[in-house]
N, C-alpha and C positions, 0 to 999 in steps of 0.2 A: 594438503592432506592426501592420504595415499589409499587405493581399494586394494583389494585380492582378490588377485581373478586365478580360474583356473586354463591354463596354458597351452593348447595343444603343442606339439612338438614340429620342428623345421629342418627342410632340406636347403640347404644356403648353399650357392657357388659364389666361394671366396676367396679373396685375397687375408691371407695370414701373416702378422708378422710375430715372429719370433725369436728372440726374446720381445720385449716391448720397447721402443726409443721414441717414436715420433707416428702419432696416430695422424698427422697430418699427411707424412709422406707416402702411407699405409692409402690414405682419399686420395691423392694426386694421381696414383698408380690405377686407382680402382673408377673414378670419373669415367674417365676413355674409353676402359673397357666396356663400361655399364653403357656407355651410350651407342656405342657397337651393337651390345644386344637391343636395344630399345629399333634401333634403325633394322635389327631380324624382325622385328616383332614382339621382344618380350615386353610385356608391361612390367615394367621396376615395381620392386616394394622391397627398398634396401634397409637394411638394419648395420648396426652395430655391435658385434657381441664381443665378448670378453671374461676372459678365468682370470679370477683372482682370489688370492688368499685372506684378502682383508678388505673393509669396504674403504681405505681411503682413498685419498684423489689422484688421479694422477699414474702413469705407467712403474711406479713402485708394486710390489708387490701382483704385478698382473705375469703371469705363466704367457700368455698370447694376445693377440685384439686383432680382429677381422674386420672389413669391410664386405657384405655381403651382400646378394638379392636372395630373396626366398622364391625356392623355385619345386615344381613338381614331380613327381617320379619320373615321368616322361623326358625333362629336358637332363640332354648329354652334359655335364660335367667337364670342360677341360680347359686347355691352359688358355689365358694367364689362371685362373681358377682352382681352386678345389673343393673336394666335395666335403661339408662340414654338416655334422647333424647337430640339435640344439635339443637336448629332452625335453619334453612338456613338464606339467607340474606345478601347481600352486608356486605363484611368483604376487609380490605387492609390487602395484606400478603407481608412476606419478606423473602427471602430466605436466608438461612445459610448453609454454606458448611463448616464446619469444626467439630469436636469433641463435643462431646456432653456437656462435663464444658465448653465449650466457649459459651454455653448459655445463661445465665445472662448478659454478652456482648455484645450477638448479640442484645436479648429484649431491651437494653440501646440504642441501636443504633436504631433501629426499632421506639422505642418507641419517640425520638428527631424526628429522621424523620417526625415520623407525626406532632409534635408541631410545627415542622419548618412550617412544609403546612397547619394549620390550619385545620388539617383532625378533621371532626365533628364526634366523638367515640362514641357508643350505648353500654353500659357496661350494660344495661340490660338483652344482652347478651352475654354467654360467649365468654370468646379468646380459642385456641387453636395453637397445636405442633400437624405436619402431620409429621410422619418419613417416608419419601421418599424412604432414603437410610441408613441403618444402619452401612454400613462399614465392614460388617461381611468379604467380600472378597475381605479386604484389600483396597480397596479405601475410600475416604474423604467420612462421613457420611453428608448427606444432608436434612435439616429439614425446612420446613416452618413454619410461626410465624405468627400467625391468628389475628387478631381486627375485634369487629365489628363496622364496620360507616354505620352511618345513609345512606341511598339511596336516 
């Protein structure tokens, strides 16, 4: 089952890829980085965002898909990085507790959900992946699954 929250907006230094082919090679790239900053001192709290034209599965119909941290006005922006804003906004989220490939899964499930209810979707902009909990010490990693709906 899915809430409505309302959203504040995000400053993310990210890795972009576009067009869309392989959201895997988009993490291999973004990993290294991320832990370069963590080793300055940033505390991580990475997401995954993404423009798409339709809610189905998969790099079809996605304009981009990012690998990010969300990060403050303060912190410099630069390469391998760029600076990507995410508007706030009434979004229905859903929560997932399980492994990270049970993804596509969860969004499948997420994603019915809302057709079942008639949820009215604002894909003008984007959805996003909050990782809450990575799992690193040994517990169920736990991910939020972002939409935007109308308000």
């Amino acid at each position: 089952m899915f809430t409505l929250r309302s959203v504040e907006g995000m400053r993310l230094a990210a890795m972009v890829q576009r067009p869309v082919e392989d959201f895997g090679a988009v993490w291999q790239a973004f990993m290294p980085a991320m832990g370069e900053l963590q080793r300055q001192g940033l505390v991580p709290r990475p997401v995954a965002v993404f423009q798409t034209s339709s809610l189905g599965l998969g790099p079809a119909g996605m304009a981009w898909y990012a690998a990010g941290l969300v990060v403050d006005e303060a912190f410099v922006v630069g390469a391998p990085f760029e600076e990507l804003r995410v508007e706030g906004g009434p979004y229905a989220v859903w929560t997932y507790r399980g492994p990270f490939d049970g993804l596509p899964g969860a969004w499948g499930e997420f994603v019915g959900a809302l057709k079942a209810e008639g949820a009215a979707t604002e894909l003008a902009r984007p959805c996003f992946e909050r990782y809450v909990d990575g799992g690193q010490d040994g517990g169920t990693p736990v991910t939020e699954l972002y939409v935007p709906v109308r308000g």
